[in-house]
N, CA, C and O atoms as a Maestro MAE file, in Angstrom:
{
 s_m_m2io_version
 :::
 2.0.0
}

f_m_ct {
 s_m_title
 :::
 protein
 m_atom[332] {
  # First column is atom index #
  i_m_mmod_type
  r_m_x_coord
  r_m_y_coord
  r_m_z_coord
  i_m_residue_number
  s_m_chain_name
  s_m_pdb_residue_name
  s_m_pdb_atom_name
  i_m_atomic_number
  :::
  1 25 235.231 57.783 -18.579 1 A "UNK " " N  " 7
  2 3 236.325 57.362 -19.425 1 A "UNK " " CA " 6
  3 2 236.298 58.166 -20.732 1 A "UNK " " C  " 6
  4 15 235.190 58.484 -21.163 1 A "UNK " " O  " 8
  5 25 237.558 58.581 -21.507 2 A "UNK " " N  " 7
  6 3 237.913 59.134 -22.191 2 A "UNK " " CA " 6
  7 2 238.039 58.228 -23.660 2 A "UNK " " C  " 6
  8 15 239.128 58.004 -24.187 2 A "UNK " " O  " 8
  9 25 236.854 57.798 -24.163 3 A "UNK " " N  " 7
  10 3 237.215 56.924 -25.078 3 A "UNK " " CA " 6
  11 2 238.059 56.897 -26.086 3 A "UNK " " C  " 6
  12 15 238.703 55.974 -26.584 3 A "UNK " " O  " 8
  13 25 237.933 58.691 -26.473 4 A "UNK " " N  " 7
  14 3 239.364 58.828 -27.481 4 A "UNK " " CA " 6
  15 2 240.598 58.523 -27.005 4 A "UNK " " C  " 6
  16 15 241.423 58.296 -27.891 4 A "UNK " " O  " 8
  17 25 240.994 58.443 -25.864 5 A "UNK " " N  " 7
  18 3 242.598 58.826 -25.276 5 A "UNK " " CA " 6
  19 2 242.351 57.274 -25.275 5 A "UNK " " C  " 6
  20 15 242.888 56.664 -26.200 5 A "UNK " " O  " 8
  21 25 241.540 56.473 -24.279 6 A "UNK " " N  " 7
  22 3 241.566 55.632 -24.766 6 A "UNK " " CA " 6
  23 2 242.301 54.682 -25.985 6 A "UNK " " C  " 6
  24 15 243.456 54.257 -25.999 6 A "UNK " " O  " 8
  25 25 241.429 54.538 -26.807 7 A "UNK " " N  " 7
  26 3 241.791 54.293 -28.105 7 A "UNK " " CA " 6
  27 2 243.444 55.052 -28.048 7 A "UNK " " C  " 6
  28 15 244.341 54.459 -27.448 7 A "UNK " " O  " 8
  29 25 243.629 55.993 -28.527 8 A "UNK " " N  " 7
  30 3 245.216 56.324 -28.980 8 A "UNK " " CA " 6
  31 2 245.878 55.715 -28.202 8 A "UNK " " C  " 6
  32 15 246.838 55.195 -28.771 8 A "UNK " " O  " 8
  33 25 245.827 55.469 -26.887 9 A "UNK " " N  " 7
  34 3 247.329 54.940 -25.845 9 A "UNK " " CA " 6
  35 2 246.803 53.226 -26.286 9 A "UNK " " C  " 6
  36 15 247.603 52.292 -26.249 9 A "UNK " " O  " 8
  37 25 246.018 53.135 -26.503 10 A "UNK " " N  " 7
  38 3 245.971 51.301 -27.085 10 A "UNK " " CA " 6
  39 2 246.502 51.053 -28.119 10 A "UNK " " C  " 6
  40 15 247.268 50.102 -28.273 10 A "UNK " " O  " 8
  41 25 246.136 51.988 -29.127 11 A "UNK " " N  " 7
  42 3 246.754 52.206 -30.382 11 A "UNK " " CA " 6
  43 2 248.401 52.168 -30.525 11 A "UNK " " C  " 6
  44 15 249.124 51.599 -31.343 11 A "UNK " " O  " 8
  45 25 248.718 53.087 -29.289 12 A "UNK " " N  " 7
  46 3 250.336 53.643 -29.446 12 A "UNK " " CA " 6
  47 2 250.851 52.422 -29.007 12 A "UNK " " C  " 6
  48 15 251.772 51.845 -29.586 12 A "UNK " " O  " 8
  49 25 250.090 51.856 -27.637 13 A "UNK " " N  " 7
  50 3 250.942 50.460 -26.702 13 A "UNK " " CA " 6
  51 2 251.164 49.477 -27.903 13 A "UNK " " C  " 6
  52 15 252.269 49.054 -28.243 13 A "UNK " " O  " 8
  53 25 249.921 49.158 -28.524 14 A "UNK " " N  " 7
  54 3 249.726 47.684 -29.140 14 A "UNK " " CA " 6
  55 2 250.820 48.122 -30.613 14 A "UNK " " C  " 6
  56 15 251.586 47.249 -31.020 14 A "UNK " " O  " 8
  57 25 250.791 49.494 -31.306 15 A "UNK " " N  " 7
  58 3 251.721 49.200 -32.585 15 A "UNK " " CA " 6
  59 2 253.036 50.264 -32.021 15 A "UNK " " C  " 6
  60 15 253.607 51.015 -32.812 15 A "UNK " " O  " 8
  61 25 253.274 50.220 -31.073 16 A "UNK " " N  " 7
  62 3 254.482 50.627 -30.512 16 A "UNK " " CA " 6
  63 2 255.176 51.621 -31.653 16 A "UNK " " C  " 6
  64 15 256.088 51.547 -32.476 16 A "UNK " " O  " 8
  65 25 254.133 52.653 -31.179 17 A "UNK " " N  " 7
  66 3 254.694 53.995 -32.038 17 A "UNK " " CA " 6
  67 2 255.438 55.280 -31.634 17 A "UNK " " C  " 6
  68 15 255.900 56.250 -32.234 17 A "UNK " " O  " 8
  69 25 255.299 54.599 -29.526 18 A "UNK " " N  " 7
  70 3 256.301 55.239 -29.047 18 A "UNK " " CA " 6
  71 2 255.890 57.086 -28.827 18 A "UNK " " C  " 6
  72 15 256.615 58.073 -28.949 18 A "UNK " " O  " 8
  73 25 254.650 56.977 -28.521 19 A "UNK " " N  " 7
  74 3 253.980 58.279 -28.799 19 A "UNK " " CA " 6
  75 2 253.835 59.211 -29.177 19 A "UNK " " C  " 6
  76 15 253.698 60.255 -28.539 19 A "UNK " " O  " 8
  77 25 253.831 59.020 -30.598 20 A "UNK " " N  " 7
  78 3 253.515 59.649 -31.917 20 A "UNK " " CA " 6
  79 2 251.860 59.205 -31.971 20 A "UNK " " C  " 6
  80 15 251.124 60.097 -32.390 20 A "UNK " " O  " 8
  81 25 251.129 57.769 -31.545 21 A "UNK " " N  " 7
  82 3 249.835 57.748 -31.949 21 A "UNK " " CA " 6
  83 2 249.013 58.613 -30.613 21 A "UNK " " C  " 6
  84 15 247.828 58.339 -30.418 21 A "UNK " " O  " 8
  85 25 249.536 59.402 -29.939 22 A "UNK " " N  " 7
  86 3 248.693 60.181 -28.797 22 A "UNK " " CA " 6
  87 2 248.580 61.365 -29.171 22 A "UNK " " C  " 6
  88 15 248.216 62.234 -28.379 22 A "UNK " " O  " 8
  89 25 248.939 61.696 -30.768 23 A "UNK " " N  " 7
  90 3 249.314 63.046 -31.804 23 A "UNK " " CA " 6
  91 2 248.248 62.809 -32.863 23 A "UNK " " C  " 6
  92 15 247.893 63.721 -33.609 23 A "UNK " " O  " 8
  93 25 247.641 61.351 -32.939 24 A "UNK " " N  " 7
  94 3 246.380 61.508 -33.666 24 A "UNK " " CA " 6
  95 2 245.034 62.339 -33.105 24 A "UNK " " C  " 6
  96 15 244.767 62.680 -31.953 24 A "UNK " " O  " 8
  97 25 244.453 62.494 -34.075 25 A "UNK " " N  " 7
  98 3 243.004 62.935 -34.490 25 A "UNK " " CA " 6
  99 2 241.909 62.363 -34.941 25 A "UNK " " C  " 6
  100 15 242.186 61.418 -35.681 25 A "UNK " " O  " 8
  101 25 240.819 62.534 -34.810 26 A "UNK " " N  " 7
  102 3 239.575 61.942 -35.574 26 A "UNK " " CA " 6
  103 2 239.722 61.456 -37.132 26 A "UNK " " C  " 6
  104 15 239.111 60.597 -37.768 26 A "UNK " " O  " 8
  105 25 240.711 62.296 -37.466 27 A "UNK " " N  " 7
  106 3 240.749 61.951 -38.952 27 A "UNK " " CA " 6
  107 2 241.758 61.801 -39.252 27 A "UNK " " C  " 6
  108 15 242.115 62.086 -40.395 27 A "UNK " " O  " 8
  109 25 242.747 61.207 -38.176 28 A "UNK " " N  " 7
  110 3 243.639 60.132 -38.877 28 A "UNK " " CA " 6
  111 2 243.615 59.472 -39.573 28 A "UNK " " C  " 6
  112 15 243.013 58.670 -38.859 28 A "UNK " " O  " 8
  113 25 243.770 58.741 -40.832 29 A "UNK " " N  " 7
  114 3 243.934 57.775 -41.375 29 A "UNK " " CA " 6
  115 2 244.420 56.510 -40.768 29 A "UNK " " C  " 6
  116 15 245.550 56.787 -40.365 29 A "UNK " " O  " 8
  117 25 244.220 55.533 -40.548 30 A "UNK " " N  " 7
  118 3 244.916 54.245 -39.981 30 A "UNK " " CA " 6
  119 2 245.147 53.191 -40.656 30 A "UNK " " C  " 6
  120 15 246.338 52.882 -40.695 30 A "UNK " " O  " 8
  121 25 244.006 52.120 -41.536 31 A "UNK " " N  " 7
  122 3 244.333 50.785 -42.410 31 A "UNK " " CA " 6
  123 2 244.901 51.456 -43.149 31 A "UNK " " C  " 6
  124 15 244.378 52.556 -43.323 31 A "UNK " " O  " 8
  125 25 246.020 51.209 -43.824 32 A "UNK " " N  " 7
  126 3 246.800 51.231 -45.168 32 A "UNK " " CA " 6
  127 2 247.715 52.511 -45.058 32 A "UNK " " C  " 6
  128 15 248.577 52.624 -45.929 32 A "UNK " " O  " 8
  129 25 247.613 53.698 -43.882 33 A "UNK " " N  " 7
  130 3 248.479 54.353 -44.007 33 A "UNK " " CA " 6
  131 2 249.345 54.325 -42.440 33 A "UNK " " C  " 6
  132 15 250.000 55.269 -41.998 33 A "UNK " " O  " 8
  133 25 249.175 53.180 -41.864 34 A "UNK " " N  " 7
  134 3 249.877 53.202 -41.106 34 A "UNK " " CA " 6
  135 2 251.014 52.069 -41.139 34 A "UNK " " C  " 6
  136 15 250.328 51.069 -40.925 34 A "UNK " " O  " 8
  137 25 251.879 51.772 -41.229 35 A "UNK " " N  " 7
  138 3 252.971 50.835 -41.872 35 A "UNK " " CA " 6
  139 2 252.573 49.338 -40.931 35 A "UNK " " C  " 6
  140 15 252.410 48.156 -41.237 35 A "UNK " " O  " 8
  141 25 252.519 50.264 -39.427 36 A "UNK " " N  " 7
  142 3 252.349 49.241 -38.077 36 A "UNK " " CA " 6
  143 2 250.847 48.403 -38.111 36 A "UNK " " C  " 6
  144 15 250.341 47.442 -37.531 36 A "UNK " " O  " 8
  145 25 250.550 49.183 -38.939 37 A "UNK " " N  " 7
  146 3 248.609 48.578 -38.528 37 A "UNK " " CA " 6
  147 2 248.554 47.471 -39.832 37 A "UNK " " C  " 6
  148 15 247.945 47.699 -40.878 37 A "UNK " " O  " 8
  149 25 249.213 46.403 -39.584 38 A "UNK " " N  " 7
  150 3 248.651 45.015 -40.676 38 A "UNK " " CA " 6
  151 2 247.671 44.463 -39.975 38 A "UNK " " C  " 6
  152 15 247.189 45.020 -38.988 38 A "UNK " " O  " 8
  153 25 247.164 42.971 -40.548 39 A "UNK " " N  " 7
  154 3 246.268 42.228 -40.426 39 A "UNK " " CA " 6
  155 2 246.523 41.730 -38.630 39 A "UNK " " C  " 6
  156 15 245.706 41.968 -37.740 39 A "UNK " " O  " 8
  157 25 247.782 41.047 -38.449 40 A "UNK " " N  " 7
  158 3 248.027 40.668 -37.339 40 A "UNK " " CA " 6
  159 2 247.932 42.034 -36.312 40 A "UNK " " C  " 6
  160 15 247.559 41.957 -35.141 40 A "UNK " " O  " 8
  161 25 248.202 42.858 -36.755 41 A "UNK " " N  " 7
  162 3 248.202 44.273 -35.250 41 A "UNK " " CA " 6
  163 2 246.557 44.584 -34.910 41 A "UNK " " C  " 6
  164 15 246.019 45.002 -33.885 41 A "UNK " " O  " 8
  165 25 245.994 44.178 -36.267 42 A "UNK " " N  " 7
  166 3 244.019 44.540 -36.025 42 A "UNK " " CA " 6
  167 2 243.894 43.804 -35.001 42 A "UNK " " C  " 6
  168 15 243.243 44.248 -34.056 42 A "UNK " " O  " 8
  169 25 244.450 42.571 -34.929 43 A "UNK " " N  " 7
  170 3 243.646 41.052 -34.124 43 A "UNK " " CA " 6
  171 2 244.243 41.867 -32.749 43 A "UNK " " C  " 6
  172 15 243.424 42.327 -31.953 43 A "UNK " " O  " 8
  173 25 245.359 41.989 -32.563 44 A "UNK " " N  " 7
  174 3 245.963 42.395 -30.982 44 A "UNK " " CA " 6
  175 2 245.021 43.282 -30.713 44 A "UNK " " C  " 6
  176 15 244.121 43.022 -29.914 44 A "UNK " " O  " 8
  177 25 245.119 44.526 -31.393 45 A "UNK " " N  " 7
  178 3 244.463 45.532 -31.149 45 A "UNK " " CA " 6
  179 2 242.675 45.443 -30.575 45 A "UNK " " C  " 6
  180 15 241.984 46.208 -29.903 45 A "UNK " " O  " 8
  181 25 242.417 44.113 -31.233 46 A "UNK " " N  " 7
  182 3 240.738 43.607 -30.941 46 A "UNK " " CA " 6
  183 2 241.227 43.146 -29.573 46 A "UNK " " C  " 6
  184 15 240.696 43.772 -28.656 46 A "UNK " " O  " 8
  185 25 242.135 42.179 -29.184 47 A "UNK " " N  " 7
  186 3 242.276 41.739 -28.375 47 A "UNK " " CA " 6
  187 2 242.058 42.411 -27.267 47 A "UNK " " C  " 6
  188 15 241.119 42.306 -26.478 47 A "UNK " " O  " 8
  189 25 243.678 43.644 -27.230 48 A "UNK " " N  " 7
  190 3 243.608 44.466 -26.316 48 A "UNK " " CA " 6
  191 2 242.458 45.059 -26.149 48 A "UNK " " C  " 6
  192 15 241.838 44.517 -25.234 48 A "UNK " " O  " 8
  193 25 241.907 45.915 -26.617 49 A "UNK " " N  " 7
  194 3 240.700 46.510 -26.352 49 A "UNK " " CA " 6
  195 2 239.435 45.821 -25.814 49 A "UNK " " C  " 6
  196 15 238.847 46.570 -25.035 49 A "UNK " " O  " 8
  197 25 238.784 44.547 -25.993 50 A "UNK " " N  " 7
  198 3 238.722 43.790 -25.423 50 A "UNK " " CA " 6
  199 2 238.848 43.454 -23.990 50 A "UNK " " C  " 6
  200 15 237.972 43.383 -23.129 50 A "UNK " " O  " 8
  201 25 240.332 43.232 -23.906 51 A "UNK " " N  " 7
  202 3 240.552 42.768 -22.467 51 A "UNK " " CA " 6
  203 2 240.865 44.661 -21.180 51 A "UNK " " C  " 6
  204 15 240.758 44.741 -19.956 51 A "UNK " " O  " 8
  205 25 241.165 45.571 -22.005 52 A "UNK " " N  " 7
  206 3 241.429 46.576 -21.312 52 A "UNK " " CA " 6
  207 2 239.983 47.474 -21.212 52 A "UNK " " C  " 6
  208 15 239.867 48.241 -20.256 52 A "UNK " " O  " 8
  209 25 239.148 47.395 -21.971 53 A "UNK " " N  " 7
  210 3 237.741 48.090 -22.292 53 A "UNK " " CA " 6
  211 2 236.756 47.366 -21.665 53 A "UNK " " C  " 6
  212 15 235.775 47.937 -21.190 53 A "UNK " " O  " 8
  213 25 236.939 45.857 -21.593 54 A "UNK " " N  " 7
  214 3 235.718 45.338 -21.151 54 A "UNK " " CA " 6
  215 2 234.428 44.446 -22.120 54 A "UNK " " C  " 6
  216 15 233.554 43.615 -21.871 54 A "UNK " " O  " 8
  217 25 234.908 45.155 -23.270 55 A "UNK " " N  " 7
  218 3 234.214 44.853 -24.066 55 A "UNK " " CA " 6
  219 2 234.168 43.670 -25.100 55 A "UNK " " C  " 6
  220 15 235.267 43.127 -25.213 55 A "UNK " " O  " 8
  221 25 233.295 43.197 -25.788 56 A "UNK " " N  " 7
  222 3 233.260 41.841 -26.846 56 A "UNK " " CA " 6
  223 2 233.149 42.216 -27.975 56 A "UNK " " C  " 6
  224 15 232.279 43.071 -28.139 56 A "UNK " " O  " 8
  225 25 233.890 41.800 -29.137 57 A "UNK " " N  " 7
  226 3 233.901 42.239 -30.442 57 A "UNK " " CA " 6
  227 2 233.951 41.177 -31.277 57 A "UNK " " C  " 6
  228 15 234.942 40.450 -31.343 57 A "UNK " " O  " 8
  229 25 232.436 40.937 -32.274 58 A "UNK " " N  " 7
  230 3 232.480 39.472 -32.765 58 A "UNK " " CA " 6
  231 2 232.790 39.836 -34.105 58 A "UNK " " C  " 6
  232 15 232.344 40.892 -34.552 58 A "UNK " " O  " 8
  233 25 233.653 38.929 -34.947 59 A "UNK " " N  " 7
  234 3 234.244 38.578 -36.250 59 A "UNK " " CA " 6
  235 2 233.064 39.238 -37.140 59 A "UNK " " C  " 6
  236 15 233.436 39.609 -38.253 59 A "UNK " " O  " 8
  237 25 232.101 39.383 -36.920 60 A "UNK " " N  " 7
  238 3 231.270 40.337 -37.823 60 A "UNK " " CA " 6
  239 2 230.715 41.870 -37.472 60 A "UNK " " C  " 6
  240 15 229.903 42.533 -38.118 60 A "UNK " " O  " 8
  241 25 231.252 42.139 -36.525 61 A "UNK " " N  " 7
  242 3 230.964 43.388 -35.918 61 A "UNK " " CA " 6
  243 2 232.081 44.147 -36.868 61 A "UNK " " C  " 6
  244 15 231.751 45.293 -37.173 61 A "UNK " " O  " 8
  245 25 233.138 43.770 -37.299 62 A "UNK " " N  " 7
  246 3 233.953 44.772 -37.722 62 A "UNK " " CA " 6
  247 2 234.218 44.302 -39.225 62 A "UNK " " C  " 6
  248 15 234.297 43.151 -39.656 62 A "UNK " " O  " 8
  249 25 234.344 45.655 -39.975 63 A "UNK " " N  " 7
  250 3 234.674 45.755 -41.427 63 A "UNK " " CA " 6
  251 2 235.642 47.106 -41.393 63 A "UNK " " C  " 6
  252 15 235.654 47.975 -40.522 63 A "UNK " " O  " 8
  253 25 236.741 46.999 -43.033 64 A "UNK " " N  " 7
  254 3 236.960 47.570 -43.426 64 A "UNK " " CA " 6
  255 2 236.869 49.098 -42.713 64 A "UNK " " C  " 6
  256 15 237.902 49.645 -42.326 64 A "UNK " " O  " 8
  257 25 235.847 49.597 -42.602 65 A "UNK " " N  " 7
  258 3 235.225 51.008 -42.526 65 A "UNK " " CA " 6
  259 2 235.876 50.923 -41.133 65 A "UNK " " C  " 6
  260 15 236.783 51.756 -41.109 65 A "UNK " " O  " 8
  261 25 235.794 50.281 -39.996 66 A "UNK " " N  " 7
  262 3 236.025 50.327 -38.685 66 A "UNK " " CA " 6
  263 2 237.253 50.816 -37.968 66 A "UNK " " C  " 6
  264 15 237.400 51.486 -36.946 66 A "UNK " " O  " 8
  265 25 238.604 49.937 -39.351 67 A "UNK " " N  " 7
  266 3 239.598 50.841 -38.890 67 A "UNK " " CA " 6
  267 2 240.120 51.782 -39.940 67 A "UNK " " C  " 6
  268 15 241.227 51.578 -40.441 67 A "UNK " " O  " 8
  269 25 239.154 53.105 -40.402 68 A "UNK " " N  " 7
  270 3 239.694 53.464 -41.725 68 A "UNK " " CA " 6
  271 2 240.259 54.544 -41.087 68 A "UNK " " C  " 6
  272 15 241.395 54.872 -41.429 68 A "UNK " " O  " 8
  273 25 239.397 55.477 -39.783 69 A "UNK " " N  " 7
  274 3 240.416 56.759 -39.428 69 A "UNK " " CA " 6
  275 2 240.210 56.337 -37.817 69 A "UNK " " C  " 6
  276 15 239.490 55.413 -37.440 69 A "UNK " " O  " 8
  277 25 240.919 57.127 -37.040 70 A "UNK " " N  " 7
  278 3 240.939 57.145 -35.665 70 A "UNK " " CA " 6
  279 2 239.159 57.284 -35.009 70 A "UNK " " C  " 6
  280 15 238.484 56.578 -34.259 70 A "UNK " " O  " 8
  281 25 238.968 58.271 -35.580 71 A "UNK " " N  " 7
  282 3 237.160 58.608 -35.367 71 A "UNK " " CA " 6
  283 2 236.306 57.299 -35.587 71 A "UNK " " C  " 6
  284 15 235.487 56.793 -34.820 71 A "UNK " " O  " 8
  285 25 236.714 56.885 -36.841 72 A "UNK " " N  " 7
  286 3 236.129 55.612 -37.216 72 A "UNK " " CA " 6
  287 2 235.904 54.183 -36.234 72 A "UNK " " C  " 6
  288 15 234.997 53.357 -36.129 72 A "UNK " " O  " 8
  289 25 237.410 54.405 -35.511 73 A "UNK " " N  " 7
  290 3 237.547 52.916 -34.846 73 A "UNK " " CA " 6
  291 2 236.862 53.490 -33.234 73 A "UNK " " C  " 6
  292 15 236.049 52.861 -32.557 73 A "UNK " " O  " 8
  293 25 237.414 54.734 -32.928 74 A "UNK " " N  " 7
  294 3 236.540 55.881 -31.431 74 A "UNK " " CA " 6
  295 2 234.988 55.361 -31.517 74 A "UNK " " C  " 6
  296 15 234.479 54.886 -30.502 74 A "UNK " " O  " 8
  297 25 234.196 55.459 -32.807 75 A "UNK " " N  " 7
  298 3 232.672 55.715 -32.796 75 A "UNK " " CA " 6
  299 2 232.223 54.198 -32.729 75 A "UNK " " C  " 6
  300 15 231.122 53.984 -32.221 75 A "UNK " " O  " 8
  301 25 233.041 53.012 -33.236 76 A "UNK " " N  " 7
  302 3 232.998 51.619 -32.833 76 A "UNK " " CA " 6
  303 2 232.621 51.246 -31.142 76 A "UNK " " C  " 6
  304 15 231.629 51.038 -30.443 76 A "UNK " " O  " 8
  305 25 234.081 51.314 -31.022 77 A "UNK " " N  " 7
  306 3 234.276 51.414 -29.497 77 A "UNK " " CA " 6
  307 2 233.149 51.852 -28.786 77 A "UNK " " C  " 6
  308 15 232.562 51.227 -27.903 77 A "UNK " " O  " 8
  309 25 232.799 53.325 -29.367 78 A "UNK " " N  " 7
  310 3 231.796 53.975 -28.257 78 A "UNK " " CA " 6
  311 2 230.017 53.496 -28.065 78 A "UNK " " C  " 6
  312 15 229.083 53.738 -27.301 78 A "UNK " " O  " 8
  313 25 230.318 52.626 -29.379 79 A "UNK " " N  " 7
  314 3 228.914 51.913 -29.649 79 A "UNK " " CA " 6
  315 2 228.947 50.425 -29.185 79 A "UNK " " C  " 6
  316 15 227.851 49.868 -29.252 79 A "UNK " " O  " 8
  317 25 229.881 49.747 -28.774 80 A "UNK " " N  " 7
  318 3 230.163 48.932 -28.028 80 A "UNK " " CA " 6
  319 2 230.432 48.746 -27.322 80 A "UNK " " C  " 6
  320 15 230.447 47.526 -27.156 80 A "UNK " " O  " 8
  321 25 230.857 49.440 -26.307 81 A "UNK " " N  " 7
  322 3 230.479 50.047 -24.606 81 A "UNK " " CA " 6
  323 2 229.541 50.101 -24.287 81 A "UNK " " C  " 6
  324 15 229.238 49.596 -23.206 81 A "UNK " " O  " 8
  325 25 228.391 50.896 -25.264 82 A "UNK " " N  " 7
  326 3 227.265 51.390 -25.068 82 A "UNK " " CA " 6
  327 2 225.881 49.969 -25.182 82 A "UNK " " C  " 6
  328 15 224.695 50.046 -24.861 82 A "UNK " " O  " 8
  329 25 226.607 48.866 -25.720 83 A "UNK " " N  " 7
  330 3 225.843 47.664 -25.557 83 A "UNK " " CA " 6
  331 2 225.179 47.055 -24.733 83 A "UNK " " C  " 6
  332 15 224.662 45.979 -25.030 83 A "UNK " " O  " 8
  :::
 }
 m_bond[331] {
  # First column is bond index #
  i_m_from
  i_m_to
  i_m_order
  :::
  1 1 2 1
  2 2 3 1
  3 3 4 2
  4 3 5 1
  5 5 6 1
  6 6 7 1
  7 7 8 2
  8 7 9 1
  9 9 10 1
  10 10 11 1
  11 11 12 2
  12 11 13 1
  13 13 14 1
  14 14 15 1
  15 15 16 2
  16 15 17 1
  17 17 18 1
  18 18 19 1
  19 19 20 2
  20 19 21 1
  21 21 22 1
  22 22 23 1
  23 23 24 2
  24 23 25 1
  25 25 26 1
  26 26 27 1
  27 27 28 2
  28 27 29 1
  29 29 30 1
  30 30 31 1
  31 31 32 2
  32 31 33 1
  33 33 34 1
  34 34 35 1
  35 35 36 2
  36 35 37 1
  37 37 38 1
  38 38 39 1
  39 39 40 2
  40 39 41 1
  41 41 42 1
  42 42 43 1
  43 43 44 2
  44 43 45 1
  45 45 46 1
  46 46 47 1
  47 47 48 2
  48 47 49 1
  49 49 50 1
  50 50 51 1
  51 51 52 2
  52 51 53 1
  53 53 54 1
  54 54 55 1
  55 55 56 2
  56 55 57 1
  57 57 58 1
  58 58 59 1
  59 59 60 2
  60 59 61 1
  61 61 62 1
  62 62 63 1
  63 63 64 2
  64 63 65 1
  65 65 66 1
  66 66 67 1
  67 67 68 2
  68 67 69 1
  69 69 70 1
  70 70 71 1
  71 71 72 2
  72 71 73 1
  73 73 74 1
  74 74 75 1
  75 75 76 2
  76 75 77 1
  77 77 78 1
  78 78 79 1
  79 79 80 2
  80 79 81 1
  81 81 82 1
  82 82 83 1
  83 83 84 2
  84 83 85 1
  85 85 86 1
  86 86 87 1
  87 87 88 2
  88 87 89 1
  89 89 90 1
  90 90 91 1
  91 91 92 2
  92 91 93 1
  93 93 94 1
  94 94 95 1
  95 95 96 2
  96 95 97 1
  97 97 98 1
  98 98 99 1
  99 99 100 2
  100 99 101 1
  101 101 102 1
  102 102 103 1
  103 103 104 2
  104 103 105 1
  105 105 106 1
  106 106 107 1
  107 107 108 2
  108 107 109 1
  109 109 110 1
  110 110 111 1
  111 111 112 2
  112 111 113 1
  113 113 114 1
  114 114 115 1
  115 115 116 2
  116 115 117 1
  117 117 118 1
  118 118 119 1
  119 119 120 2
  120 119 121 1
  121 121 122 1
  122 122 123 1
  123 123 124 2
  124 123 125 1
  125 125 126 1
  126 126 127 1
  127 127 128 2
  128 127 129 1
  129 129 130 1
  130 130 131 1
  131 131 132 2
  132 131 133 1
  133 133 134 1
  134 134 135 1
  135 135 136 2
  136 135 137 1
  137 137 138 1
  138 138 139 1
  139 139 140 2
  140 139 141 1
  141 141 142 1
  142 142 143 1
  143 143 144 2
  144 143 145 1
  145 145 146 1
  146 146 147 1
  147 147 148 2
  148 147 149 1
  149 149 150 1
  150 150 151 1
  151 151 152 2
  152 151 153 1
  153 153 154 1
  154 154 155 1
  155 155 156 2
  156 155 157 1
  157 157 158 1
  158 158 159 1
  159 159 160 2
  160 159 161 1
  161 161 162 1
  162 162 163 1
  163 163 164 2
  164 163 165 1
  165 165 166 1
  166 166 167 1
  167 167 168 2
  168 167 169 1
  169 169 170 1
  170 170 171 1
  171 171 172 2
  172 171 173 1
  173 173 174 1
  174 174 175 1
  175 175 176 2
  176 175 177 1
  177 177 178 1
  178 178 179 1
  179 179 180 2
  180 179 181 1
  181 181 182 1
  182 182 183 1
  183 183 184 2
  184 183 185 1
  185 185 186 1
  186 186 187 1
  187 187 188 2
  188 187 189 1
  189 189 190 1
  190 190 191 1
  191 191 192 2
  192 191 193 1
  193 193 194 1
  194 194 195 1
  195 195 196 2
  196 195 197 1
  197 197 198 1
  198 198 199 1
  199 199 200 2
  200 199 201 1
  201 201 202 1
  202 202 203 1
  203 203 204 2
  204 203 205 1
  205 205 206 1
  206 206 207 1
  207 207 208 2
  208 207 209 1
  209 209 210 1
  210 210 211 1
  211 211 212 2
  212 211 213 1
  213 213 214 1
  214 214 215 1
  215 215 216 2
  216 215 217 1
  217 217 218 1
  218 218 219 1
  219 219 220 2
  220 219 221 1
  221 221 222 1
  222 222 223 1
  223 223 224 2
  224 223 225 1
  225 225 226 1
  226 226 227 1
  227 227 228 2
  228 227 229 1
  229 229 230 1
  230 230 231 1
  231 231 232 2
  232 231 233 1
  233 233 234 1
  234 234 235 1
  235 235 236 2
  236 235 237 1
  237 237 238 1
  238 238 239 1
  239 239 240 2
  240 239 241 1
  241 241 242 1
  242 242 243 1
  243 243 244 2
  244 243 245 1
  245 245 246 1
  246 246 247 1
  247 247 248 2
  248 247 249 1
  249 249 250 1
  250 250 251 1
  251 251 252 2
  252 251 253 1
  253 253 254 1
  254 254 255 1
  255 255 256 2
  256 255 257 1
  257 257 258 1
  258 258 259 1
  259 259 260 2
  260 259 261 1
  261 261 262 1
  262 262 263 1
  263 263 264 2
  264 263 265 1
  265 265 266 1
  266 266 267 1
  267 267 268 2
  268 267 269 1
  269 269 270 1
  270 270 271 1
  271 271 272 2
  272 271 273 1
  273 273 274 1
  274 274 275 1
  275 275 276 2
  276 275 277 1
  277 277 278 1
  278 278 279 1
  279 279 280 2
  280 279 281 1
  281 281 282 1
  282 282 283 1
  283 283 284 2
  284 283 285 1
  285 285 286 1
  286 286 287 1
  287 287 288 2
  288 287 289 1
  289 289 290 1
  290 290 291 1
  291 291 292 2
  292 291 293 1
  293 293 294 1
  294 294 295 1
  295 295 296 2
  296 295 297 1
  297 297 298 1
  298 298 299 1
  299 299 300 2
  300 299 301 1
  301 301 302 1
  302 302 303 1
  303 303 304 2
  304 303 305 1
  305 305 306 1
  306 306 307 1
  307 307 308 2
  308 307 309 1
  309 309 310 1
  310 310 311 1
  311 311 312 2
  312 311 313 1
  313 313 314 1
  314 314 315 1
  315 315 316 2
  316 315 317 1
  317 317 318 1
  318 318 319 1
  319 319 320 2
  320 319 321 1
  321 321 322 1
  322 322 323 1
  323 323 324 2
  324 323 325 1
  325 325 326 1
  326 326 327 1
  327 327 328 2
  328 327 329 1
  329 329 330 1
  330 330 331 1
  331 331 332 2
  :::
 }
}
């Protein structure tokens, strides 16, 4: 599995950007410069990933830093797979 592509087509599905987010990079920016990415799109986005990844993500596993660029939220993911 492709964890980056991953991530972007979850990214693009869940804030319906209509694939413009499959045009990100590692160093995208995401909290605060993405209009789509509020408080409520984080929770889906936990959700989805979650239910499409496989994976469990507890209320303290994630801060700030987690969704600051695309790389940021990729190196999460890839360390929580890796659990």
């Amino acid at each position: 599995m492709n964890i980056t592509q991953e991530v972007l087509r979850i990214l693009d599905e869940v804030l319906s950007l209509g694939g413009r987010g499959m045009a990100f990079t590692r160093e995208t920016p995401l909290l605060g410069a993405i209009p789509e990415l509020d408080s409520m799109a984080v929770v889906t986005l936990i959700t989805t990933m979650e239910e499409q990844l496989g994976l469990v993500v507890d209320d303290d596993d994630i801060d700030g830093a987690t969704f600051e660029t695309v790389g940021s939220l990729v190196d999460f993911i890839g360390r929580k797979l890796a659990d």
